[in-house]
PAVEX-643285 format. One record per residue: residue number from 1; x, y, z of N, C-alpha, C in turn. Coordinates in steps of 0.2 Angstrom, whole numbers, plus 5000, padded with zeros to 4 digits. Last residue first. Layout:
N
<r marke="NUM" n_u="X" n_v="Y" n_w="Z" ca_u="X" ca_v="Y" ca_w="Z" c_u="X" c_v="Y" c_w="Z"/>
...
END
This chain:
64
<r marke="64" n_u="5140" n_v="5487" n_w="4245" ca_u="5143" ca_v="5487" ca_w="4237" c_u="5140" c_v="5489" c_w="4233"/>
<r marke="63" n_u="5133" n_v="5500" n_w="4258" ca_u="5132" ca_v="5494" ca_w="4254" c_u="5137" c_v="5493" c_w="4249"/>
<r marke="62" n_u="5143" n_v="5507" n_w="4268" ca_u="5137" ca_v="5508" ca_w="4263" c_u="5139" c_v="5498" c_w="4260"/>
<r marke="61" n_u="5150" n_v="5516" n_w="4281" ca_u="5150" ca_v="5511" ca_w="4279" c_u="5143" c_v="5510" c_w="4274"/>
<r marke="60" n_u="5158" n_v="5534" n_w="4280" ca_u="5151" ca_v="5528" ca_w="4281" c_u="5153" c_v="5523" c_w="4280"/>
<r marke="59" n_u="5163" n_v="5542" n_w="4273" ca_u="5165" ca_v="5542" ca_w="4282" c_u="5158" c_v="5540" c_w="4285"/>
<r marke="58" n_u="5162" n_v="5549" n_w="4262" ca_u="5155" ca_v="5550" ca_w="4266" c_u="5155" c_v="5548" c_w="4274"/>
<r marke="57" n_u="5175" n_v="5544" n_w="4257" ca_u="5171" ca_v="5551" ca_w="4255" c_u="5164" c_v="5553" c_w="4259"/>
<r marke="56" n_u="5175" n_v="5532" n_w="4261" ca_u="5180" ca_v="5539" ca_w="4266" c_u="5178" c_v="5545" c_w="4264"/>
<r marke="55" n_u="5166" n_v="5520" n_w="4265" ca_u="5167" ca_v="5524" ca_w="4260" c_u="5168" c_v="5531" c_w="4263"/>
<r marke="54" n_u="5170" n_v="5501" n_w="4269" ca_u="5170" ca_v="5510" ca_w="4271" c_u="5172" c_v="5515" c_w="4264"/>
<r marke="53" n_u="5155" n_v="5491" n_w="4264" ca_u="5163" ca_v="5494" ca_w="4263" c_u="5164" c_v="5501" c_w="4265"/>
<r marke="52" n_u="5147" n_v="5475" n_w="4265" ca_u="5148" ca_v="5481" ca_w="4266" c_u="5154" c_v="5484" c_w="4264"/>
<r marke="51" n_u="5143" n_v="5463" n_w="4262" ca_u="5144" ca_v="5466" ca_w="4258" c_u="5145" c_v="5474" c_w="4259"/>
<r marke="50" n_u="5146" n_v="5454" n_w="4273" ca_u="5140" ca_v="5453" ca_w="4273" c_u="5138" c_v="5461" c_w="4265"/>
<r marke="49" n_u="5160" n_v="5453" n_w="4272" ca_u="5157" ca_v="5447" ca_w="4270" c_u="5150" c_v="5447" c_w="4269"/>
<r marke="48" n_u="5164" n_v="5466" n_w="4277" ca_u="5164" ca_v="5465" ca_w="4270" c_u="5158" c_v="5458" c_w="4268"/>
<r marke="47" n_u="5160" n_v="5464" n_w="4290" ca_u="5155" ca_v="5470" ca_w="4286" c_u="5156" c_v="5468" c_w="4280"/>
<r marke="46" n_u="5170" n_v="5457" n_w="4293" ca_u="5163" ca_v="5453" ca_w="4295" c_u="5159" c_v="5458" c_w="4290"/>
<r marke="45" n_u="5182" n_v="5463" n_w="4289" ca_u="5181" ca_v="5456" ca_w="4286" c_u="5173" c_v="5453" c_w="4288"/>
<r marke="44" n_u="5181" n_v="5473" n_w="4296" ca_u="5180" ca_v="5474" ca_w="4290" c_u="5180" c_v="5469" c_w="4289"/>
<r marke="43" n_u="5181" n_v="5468" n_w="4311" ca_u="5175" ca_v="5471" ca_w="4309" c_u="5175" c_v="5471" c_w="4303"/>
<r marke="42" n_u="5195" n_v="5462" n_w="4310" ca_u="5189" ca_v="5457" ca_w="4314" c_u="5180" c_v="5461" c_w="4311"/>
<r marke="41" n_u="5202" n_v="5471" n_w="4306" ca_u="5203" ca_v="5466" ca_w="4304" c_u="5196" c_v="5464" c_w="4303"/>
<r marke="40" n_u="5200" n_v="5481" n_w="4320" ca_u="5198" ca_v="5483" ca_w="4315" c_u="5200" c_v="5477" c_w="4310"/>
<r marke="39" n_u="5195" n_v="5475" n_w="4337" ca_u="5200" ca_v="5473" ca_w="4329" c_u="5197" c_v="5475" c_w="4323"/>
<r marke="38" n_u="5191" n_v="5490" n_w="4347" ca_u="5189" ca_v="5483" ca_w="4342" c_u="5194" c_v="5482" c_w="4338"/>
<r marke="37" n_u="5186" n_v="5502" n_w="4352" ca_u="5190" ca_v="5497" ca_w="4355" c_u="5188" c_v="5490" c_w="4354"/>
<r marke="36" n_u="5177" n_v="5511" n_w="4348" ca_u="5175" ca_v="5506" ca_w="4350" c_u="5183" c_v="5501" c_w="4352"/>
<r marke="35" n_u="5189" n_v="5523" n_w="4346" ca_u="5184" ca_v="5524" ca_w="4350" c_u="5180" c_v="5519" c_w="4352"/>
<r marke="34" n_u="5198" n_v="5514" n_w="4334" ca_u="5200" ca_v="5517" ca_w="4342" c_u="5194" c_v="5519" c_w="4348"/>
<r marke="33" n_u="5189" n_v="5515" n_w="4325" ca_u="5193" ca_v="5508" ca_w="4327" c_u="5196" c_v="5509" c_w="4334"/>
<r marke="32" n_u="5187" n_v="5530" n_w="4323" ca_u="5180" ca_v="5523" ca_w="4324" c_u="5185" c_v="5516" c_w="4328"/>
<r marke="31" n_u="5200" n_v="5531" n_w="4319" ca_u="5196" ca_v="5536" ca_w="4326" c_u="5191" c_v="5529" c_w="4328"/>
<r marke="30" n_u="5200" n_v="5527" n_w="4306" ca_u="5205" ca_v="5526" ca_w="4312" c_u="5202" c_v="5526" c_w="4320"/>
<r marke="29" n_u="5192" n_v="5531" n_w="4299" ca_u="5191" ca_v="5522" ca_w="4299" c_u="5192" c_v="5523" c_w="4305"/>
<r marke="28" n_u="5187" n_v="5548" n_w="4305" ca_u="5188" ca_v="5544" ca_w="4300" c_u="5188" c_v="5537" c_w="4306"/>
<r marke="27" n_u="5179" n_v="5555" n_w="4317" ca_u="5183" ca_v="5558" ca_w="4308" c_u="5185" c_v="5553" c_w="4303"/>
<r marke="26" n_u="5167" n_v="5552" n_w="4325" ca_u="5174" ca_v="5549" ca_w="4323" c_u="5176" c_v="5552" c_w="4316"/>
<r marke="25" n_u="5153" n_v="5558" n_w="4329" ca_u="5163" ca_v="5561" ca_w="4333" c_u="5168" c_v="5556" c_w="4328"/>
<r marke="24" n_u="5143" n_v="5554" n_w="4322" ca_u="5143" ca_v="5556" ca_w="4327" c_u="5150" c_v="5560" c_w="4331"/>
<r marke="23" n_u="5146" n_v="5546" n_w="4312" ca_u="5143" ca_v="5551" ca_w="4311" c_u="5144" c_v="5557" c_w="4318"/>
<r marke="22" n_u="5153" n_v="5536" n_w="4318" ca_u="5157" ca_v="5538" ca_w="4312" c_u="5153" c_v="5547" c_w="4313"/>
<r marke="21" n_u="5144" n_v="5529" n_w="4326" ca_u="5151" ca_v="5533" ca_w="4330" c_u="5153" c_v="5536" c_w="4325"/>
<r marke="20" n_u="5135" n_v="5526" n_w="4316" ca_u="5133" ca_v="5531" ca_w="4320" c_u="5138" c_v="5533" c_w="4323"/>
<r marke="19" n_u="5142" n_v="5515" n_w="4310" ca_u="5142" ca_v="5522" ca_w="4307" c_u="5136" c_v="5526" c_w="4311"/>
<r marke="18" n_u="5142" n_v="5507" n_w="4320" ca_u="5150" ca_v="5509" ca_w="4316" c_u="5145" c_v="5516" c_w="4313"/>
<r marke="17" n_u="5130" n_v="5504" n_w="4322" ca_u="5133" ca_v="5505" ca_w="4327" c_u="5140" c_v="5510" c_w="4324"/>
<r marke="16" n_u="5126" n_v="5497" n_w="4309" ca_u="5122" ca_v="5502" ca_w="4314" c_u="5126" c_v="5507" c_w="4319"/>
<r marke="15" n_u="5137" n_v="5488" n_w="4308" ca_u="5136" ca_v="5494" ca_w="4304" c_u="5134" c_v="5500" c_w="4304"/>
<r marke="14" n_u="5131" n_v="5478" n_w="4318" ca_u="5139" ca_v="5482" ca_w="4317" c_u="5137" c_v="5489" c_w="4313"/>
<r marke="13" n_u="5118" n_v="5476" n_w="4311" ca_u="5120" ca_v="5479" ca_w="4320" c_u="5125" c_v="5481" c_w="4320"/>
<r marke="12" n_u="5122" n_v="5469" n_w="4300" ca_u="5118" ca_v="5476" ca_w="4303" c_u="5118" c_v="5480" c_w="4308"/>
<r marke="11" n_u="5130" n_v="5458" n_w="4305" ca_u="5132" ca_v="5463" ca_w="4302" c_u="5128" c_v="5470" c_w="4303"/>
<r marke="10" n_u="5127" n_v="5454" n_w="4322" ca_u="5126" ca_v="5453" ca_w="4316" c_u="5128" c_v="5460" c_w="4312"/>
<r marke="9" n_u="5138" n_v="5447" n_w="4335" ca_u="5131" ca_v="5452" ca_w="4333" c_u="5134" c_v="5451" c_w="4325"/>
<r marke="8" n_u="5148" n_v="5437" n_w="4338" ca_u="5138" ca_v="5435" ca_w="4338" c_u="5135" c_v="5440" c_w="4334"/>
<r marke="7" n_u="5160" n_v="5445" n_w="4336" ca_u="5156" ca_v="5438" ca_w="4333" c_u="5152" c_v="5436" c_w="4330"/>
<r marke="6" n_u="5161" n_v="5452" n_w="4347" ca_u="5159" ca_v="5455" ca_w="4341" c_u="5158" c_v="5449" c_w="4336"/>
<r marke="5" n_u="5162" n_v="5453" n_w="4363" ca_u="5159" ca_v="5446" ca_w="4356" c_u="5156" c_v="5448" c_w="4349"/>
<r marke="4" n_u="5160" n_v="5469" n_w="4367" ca_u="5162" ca_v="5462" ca_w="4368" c_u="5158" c_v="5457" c_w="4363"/>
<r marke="3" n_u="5165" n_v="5481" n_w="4360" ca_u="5159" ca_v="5479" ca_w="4359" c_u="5162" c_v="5472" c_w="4360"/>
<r marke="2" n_u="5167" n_v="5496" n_w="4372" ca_u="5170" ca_v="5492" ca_w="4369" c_u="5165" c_v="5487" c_w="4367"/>
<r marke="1" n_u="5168" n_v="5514" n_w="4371" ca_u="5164" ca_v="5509" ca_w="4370" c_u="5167" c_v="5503" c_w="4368"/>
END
């Protein structure tokens, strides 16, 4: 899945998205970054700004 104009959407809807592929098949950050075929830079800079963080013990994106 490639998420064209990752930009526009909004942090929810990233995160929405990220940790259902997390949940669903991606074992960890790396996998998620590969299987959406995304700049991994470009997503945690948008997720963090809206206060989000990956937590590798749950292999989720969660709140601060």
């Amino acid at each position: 899945m490639n998420i064209d104009k990752l930009e526009t959407l909004s942090a929810e809807i990233l995160v929405g998205i990220a940790n259902e592929h997390l949940r669903l098949g991606c074992k960890d950050q790396q996998a998620l970054f590969y299987d959406l075929d995304i700049n991994s830079k470009l997503l945690e800079k948008k997720l963090a700004a809206s206060g989000f963080e990956y937590d590798p013990d749950c292999n989720q994106y969660k709140p601060r």
